[in-house]
PDBQT receptor file of N, H, CA, C and O in Angstrom, charges set to zero:
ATOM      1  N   UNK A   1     -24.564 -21.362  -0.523  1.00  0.00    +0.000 N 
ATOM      2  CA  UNK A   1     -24.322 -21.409  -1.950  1.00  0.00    +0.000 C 
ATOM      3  C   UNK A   1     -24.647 -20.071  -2.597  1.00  0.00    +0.000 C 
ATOM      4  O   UNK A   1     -23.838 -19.654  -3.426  1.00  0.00    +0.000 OA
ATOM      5  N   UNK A   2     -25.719 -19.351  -2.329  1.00  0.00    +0.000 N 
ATOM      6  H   UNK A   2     -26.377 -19.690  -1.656  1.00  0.00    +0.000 HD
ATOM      7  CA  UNK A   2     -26.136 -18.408  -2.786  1.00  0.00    +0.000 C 
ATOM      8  C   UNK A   2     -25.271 -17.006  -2.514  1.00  0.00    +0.000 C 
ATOM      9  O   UNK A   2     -25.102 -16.095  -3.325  1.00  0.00    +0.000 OA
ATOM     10  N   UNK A   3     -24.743 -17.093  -1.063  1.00  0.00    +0.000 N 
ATOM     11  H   UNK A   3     -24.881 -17.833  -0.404  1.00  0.00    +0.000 HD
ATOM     12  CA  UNK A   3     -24.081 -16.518  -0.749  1.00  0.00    +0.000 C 
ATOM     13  C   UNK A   3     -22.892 -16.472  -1.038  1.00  0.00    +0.000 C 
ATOM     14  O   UNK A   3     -22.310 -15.398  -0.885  1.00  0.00    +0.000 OA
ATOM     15  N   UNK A   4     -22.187 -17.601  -1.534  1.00  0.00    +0.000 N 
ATOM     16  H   UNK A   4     -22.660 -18.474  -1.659  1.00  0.00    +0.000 HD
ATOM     17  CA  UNK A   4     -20.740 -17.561  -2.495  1.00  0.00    +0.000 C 
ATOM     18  C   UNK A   4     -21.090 -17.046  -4.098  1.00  0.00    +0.000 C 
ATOM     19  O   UNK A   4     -20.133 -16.880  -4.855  1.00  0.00    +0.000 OA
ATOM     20  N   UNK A   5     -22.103 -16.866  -4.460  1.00  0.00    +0.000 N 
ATOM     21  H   UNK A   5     -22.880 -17.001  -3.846  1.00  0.00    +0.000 HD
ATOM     22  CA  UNK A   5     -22.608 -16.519  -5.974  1.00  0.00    +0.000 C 
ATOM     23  C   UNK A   5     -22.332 -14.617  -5.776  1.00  0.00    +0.000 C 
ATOM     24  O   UNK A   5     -21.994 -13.760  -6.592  1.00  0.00    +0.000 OA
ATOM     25  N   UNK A   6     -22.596 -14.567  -4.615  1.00  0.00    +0.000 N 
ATOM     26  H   UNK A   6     -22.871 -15.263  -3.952  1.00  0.00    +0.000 HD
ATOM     27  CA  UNK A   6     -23.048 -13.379  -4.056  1.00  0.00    +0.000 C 
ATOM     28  C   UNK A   6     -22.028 -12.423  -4.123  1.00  0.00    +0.000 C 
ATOM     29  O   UNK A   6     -21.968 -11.307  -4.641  1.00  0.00    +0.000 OA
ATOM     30  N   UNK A   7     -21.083 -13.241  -3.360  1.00  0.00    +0.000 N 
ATOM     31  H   UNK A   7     -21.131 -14.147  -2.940  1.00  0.00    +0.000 HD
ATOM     32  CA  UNK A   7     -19.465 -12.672  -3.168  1.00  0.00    +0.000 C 
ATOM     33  C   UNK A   7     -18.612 -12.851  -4.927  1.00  0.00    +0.000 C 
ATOM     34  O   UNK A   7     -18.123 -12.021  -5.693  1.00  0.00    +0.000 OA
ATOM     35  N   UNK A   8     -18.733 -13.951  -4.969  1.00  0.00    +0.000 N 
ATOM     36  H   UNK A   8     -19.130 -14.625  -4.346  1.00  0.00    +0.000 HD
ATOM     37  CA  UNK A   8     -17.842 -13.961  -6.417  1.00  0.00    +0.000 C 
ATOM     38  C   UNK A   8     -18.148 -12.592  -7.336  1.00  0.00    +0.000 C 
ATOM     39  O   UNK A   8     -17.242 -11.873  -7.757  1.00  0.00    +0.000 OA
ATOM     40  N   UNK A   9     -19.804 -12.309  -7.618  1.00  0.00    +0.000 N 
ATOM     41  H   UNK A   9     -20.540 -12.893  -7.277  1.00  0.00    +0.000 HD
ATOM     42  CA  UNK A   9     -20.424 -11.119  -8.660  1.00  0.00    +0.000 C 
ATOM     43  C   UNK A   9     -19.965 -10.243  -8.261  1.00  0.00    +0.000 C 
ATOM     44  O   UNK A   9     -19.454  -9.456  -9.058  1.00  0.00    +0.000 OA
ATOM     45  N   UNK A  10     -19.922  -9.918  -6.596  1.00  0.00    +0.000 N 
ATOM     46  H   UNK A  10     -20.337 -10.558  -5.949  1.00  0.00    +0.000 HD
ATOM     47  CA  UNK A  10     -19.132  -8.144  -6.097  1.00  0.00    +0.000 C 
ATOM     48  C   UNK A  10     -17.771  -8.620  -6.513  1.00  0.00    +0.000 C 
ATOM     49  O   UNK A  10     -17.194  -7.665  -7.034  1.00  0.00    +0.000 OA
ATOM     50  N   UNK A  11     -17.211  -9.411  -6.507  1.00  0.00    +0.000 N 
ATOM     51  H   UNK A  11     -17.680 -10.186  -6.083  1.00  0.00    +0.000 HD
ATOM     52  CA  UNK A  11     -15.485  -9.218  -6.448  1.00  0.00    +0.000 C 
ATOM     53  C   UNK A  11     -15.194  -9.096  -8.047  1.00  0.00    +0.000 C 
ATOM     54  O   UNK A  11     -14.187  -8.538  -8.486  1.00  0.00    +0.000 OA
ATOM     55  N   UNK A  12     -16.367  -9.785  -8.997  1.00  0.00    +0.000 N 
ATOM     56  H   UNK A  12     -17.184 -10.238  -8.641  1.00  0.00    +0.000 HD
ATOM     57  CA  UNK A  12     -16.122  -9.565 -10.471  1.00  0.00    +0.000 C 
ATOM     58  C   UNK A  12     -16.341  -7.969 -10.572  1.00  0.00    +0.000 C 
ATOM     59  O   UNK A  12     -15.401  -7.367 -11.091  1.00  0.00    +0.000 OA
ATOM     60  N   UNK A  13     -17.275  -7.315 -10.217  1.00  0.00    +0.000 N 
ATOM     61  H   UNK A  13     -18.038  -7.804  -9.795  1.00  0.00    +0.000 HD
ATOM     62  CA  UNK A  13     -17.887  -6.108 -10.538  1.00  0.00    +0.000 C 
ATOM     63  C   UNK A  13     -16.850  -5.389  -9.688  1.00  0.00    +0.000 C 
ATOM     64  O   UNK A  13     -16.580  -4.335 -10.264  1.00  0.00    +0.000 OA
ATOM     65  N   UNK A  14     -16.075  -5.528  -8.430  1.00  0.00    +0.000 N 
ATOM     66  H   UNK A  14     -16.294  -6.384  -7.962  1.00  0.00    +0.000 HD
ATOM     67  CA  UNK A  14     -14.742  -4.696  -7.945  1.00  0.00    +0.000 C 
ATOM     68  C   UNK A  14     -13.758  -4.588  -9.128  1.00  0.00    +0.000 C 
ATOM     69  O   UNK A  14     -13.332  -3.527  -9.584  1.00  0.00    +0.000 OA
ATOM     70  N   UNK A  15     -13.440  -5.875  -9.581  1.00  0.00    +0.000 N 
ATOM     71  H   UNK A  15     -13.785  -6.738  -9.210  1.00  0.00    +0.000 HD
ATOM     72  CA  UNK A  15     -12.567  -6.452 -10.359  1.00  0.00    +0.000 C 
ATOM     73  C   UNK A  15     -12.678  -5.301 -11.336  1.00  0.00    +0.000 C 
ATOM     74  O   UNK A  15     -11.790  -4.460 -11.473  1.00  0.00    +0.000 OA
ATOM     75  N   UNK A  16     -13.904  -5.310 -12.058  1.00  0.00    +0.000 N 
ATOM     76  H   UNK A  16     -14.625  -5.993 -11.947  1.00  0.00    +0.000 HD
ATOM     77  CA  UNK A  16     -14.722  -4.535 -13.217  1.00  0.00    +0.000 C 
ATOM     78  C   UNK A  16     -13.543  -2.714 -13.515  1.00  0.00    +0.000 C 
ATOM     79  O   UNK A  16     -12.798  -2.155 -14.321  1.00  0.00    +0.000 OA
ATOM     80  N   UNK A  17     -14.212  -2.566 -12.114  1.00  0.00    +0.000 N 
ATOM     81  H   UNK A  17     -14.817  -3.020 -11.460  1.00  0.00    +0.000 HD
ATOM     82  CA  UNK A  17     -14.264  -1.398 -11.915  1.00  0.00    +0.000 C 
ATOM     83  C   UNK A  17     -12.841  -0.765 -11.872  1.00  0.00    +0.000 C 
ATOM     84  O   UNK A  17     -12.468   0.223 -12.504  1.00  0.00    +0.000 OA
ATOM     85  N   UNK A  18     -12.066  -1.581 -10.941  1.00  0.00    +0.000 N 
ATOM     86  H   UNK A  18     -12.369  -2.384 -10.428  1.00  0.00    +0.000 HD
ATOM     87  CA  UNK A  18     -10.715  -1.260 -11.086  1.00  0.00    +0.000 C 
ATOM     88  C   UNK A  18     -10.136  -1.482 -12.341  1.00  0.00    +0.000 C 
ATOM     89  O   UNK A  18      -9.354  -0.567 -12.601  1.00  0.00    +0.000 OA
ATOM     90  N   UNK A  19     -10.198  -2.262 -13.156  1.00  0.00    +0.000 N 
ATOM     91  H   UNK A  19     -10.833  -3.005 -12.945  1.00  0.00    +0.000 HD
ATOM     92  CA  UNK A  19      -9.594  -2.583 -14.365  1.00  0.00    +0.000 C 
ATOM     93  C   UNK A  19      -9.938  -1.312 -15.259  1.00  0.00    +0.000 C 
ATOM     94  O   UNK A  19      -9.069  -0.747 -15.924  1.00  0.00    +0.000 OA
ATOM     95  N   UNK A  20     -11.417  -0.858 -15.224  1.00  0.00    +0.000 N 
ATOM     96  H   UNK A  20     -12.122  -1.317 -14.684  1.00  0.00    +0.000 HD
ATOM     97  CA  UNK A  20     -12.037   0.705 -15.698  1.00  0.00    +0.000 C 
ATOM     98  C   UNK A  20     -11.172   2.054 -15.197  1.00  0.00    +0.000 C 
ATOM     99  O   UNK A  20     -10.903   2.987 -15.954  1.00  0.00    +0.000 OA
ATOM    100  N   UNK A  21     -10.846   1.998 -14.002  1.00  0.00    +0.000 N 
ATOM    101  H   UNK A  21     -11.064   1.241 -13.387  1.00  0.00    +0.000 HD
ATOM    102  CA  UNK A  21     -10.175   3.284 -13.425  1.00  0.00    +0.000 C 
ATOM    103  C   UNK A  21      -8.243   2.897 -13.708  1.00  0.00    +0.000 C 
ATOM    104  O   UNK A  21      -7.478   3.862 -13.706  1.00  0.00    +0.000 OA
ATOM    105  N   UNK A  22      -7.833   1.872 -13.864  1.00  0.00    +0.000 N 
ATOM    106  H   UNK A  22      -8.454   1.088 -13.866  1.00  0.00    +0.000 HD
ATOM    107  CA  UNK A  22      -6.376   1.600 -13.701  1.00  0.00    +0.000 C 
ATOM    108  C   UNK A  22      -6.357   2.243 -15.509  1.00  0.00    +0.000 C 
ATOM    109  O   UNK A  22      -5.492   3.091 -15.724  1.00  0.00    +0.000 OA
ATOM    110  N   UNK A  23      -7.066   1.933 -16.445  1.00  0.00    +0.000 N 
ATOM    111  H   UNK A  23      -7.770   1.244 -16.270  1.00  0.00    +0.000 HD
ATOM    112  CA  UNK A  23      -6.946   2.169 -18.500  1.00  0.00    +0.000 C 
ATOM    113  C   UNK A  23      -7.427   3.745 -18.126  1.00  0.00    +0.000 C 
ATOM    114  O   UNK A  23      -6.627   4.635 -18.414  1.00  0.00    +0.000 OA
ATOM    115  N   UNK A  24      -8.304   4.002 -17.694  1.00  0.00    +0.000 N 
ATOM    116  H   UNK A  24      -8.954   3.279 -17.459  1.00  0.00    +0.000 HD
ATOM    117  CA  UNK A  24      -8.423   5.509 -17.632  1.00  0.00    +0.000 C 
ATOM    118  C   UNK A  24      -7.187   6.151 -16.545  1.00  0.00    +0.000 C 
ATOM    119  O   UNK A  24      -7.065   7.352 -16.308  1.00  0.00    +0.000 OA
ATOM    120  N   UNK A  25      -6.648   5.471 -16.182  1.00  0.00    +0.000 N 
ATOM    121  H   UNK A  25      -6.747   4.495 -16.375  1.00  0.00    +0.000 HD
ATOM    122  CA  UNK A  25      -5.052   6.221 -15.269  1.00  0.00    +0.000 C 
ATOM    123  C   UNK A  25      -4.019   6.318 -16.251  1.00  0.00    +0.000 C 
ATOM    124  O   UNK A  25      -3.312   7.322 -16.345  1.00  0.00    +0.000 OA
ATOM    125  N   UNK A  26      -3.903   5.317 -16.983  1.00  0.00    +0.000 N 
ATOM    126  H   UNK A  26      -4.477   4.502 -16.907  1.00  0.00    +0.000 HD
ATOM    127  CA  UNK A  26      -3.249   4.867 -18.338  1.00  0.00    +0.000 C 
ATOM    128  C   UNK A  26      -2.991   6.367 -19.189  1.00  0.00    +0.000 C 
ATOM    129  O   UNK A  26      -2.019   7.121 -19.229  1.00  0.00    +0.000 OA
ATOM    130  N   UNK A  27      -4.434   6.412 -19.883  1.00  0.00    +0.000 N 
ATOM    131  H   UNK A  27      -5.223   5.800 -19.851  1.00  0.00    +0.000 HD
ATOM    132  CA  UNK A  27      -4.596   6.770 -20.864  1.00  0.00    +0.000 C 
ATOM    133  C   UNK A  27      -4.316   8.590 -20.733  1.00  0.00    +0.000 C 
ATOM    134  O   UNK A  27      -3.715   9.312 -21.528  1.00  0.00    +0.000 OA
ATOM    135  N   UNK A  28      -4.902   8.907 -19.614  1.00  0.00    +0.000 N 
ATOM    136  H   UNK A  28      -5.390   8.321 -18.968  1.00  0.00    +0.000 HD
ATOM    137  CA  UNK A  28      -5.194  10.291 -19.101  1.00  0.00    +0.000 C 
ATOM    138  C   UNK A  28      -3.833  11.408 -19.410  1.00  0.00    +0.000 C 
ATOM    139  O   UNK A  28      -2.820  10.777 -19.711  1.00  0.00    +0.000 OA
ATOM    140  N   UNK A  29      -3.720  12.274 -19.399  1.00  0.00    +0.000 N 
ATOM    141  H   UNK A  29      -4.542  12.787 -19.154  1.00  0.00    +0.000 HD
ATOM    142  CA  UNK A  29      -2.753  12.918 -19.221  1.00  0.00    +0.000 C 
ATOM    143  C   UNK A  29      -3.020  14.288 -18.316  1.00  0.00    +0.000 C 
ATOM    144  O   UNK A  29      -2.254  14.611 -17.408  1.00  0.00    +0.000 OA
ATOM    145  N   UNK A  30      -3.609  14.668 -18.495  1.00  0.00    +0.000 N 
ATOM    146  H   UNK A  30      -4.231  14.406 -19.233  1.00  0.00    +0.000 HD
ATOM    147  CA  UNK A  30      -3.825  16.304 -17.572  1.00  0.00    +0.000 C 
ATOM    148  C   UNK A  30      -5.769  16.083 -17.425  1.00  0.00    +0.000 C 
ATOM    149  O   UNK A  30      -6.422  15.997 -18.465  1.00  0.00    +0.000 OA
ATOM    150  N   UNK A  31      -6.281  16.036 -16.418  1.00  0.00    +0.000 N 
ATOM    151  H   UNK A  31      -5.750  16.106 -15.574  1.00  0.00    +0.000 HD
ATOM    152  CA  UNK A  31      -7.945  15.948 -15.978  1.00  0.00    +0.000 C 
ATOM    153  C   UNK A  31      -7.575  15.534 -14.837  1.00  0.00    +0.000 C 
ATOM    154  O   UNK A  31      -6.540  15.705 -14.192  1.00  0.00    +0.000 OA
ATOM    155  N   UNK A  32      -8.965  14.704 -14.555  1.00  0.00    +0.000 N 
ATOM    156  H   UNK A  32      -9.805  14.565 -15.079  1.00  0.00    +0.000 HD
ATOM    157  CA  UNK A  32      -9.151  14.123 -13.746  1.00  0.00    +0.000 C 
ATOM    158  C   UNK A  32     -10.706  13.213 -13.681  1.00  0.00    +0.000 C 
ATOM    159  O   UNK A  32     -11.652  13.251 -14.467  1.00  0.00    +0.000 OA
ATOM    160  N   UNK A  33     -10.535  12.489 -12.536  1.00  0.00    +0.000 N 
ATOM    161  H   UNK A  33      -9.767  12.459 -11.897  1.00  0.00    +0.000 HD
ATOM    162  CA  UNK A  33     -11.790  11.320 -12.623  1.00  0.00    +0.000 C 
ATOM    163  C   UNK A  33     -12.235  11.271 -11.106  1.00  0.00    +0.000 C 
ATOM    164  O   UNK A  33     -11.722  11.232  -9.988  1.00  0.00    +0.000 OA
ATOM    165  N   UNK A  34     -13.184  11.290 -11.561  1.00  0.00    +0.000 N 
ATOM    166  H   UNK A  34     -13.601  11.321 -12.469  1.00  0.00    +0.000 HD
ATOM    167  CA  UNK A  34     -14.478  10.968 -10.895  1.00  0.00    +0.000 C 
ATOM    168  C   UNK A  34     -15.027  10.231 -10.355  1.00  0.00    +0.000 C 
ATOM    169  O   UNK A  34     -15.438   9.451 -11.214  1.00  0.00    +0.000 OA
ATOM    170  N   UNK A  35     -15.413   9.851  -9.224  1.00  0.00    +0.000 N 
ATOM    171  H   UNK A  35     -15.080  10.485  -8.526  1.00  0.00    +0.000 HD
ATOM    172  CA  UNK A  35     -16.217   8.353  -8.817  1.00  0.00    +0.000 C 
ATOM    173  C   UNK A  35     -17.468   8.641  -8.094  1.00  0.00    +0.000 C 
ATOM    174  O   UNK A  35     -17.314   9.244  -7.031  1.00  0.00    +0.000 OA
ATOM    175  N   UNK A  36     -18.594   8.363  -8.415  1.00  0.00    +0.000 N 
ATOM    176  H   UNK A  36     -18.719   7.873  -9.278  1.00  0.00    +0.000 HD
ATOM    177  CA  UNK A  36     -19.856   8.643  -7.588  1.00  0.00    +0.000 C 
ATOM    178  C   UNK A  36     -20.012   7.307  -7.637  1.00  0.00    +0.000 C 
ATOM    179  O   UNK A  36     -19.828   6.390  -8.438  1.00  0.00    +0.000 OA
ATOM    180  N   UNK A  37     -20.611   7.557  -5.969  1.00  0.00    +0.000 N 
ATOM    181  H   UNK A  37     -20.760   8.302  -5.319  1.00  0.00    +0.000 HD
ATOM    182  CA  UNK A  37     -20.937   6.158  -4.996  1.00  0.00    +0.000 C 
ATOM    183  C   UNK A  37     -22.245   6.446  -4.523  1.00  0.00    +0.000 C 
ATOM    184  O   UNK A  37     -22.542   7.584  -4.158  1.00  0.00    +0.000 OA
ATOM    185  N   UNK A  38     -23.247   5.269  -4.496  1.00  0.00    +0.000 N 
ATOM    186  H   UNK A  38     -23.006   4.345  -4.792  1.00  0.00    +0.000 HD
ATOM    187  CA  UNK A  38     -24.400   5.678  -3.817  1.00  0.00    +0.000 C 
ATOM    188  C   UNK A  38     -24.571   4.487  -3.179  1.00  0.00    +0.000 C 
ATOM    189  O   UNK A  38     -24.071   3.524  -3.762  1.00  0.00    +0.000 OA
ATOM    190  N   UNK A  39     -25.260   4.222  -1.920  1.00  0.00    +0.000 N 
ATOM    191  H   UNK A  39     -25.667   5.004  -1.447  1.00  0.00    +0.000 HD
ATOM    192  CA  UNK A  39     -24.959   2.956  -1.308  1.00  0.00    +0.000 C 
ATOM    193  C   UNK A  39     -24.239   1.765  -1.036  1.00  0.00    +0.000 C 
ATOM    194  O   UNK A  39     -24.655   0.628  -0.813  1.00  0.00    +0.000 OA
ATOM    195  N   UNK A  40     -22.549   2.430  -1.121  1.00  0.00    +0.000 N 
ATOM    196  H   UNK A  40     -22.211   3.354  -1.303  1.00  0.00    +0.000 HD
ATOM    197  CA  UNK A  40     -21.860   1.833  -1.249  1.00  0.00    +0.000 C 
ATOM    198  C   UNK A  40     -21.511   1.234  -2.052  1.00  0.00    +0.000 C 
ATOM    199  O   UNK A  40     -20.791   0.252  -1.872  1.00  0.00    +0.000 OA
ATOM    200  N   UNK A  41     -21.941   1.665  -3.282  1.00  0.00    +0.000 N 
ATOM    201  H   UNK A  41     -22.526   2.463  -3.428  1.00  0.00    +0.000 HD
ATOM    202  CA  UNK A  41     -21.997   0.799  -4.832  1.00  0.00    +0.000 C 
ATOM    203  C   UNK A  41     -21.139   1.931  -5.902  1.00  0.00    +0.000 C 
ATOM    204  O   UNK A  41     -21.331   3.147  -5.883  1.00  0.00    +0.000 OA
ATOM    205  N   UNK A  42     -20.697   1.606  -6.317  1.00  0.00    +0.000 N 
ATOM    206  H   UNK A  42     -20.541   0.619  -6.332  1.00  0.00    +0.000 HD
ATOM    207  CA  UNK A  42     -19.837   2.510  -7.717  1.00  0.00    +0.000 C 
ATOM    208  C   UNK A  42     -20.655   2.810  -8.595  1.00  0.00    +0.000 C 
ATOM    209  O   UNK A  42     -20.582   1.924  -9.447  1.00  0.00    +0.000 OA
ATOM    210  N   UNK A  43     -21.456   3.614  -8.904  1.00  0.00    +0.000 N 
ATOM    211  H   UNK A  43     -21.515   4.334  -8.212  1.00  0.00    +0.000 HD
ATOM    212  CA  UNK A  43     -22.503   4.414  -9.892  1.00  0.00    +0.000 C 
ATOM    213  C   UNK A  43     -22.428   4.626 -11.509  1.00  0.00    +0.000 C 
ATOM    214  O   UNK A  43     -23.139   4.191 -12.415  1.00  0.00    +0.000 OA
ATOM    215  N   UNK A  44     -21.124   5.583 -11.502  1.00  0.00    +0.000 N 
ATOM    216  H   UNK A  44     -20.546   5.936 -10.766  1.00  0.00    +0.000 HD
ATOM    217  CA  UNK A  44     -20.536   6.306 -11.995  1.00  0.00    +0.000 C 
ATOM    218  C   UNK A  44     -19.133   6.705 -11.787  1.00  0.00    +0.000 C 
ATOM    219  O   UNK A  44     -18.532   7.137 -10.804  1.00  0.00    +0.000 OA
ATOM    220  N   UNK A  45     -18.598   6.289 -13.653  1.00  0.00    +0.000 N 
ATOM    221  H   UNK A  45     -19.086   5.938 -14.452  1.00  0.00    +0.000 HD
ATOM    222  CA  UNK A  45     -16.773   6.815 -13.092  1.00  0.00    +0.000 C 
ATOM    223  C   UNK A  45     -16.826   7.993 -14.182  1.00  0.00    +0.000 C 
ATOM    224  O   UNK A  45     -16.458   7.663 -15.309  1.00  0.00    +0.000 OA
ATOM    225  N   UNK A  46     -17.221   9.274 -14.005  1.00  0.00    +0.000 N 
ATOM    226  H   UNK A  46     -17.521   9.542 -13.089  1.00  0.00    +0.000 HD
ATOM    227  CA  UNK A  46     -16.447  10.361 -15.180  1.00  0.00    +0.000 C 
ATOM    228  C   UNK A  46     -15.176  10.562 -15.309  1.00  0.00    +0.000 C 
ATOM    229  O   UNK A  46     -14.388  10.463 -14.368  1.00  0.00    +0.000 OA
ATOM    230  N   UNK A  47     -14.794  10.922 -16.716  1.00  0.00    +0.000 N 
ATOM    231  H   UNK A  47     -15.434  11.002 -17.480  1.00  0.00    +0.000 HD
ATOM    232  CA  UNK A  47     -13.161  11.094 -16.553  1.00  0.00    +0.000 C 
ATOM    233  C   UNK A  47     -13.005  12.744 -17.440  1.00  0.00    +0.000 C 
ATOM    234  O   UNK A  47     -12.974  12.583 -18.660  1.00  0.00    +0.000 OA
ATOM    235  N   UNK A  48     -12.938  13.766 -17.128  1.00  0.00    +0.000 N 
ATOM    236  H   UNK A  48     -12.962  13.897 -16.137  1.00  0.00    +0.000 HD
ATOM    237  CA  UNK A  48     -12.722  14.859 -17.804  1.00  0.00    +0.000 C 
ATOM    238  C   UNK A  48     -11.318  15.285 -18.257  1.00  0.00    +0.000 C 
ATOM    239  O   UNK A  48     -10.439  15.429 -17.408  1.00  0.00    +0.000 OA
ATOM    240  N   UNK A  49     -11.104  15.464 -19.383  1.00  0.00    +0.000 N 
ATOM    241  H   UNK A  49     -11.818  15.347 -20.073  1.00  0.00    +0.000 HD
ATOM    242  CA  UNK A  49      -9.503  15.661 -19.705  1.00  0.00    +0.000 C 
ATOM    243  C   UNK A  49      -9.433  16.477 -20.731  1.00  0.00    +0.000 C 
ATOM    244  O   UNK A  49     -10.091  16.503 -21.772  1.00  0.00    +0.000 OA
ATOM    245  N   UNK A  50      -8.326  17.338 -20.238  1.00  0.00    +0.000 N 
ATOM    246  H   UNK A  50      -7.792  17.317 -19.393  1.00  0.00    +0.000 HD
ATOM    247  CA  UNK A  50      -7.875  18.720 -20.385  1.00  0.00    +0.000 C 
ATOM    248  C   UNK A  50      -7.177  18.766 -21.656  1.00  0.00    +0.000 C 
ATOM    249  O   UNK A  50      -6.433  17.823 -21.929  1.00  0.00    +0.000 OA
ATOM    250  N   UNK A  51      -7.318  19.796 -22.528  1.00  0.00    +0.000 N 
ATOM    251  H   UNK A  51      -7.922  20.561 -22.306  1.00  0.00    +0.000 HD
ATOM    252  CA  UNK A  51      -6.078  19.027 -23.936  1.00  0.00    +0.000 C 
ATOM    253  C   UNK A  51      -5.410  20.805 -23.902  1.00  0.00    +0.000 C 
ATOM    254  O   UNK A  51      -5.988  21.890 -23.969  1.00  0.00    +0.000 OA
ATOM    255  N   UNK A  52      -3.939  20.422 -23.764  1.00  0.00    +0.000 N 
ATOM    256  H   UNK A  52      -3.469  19.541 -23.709  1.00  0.00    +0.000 HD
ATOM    257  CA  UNK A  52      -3.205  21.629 -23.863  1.00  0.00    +0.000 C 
ATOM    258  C   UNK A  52      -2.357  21.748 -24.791  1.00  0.00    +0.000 C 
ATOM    259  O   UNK A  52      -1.817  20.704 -25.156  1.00  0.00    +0.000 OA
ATOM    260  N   UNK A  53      -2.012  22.883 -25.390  1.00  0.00    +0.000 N 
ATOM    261  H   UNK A  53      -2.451  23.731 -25.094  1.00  0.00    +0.000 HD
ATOM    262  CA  UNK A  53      -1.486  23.113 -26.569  1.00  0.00    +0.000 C 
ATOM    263  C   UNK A  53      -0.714  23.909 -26.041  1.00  0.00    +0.000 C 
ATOM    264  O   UNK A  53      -1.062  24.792 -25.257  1.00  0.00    +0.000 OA
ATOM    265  N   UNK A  54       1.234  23.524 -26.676  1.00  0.00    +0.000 N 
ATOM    266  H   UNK A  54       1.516  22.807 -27.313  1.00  0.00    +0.000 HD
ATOM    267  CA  UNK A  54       2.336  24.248 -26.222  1.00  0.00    +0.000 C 
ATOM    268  C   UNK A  54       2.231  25.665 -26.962  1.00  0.00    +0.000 C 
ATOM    269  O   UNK A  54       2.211  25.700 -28.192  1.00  0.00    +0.000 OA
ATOM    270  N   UNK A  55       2.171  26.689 -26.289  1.00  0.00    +0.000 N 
ATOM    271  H   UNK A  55       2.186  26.662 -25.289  1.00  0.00    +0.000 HD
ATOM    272  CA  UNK A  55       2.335  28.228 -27.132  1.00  0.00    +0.000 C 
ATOM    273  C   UNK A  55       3.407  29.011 -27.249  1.00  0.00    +0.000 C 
ATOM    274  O   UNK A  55       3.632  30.186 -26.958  1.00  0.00    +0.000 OA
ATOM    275  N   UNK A  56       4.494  27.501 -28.085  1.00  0.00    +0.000 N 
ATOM    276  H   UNK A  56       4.311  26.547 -28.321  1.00  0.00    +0.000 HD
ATOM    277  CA  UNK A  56       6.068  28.243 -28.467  1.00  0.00    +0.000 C 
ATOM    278  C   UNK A  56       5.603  28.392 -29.902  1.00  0.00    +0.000 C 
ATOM    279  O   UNK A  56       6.346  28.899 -30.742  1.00  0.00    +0.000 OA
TER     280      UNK A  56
């Protein structure tokens, strides 16, 4: 039992995470993103983005 509680919370918190990186794929236009992992766990997602201005 504990162990299906176990699995459901990682697959919500996978779930989480992808839904976080798919709106920041979205939204982005010129950067890029980031993922730090520490024990196999998703930490941190930075997303740095570039803003360019046409010089006609």
């Amino acid at each position: 039992m504990a162990s299906d509680t176990r699995n459901r919370s990682k697959e919500q918190q996978v779930t989480e995470i992808s839904r976080q990186i798919a709106s920041i794929l979205q939204d982005i236009k010129f950067g890029s993103i980031e993922i730090t992992i520490h024990e196999n766990k998703v930490v941190q997602i930075e997303r740095k983005e570039k803003l360019r201005f046409d010089s006609k």
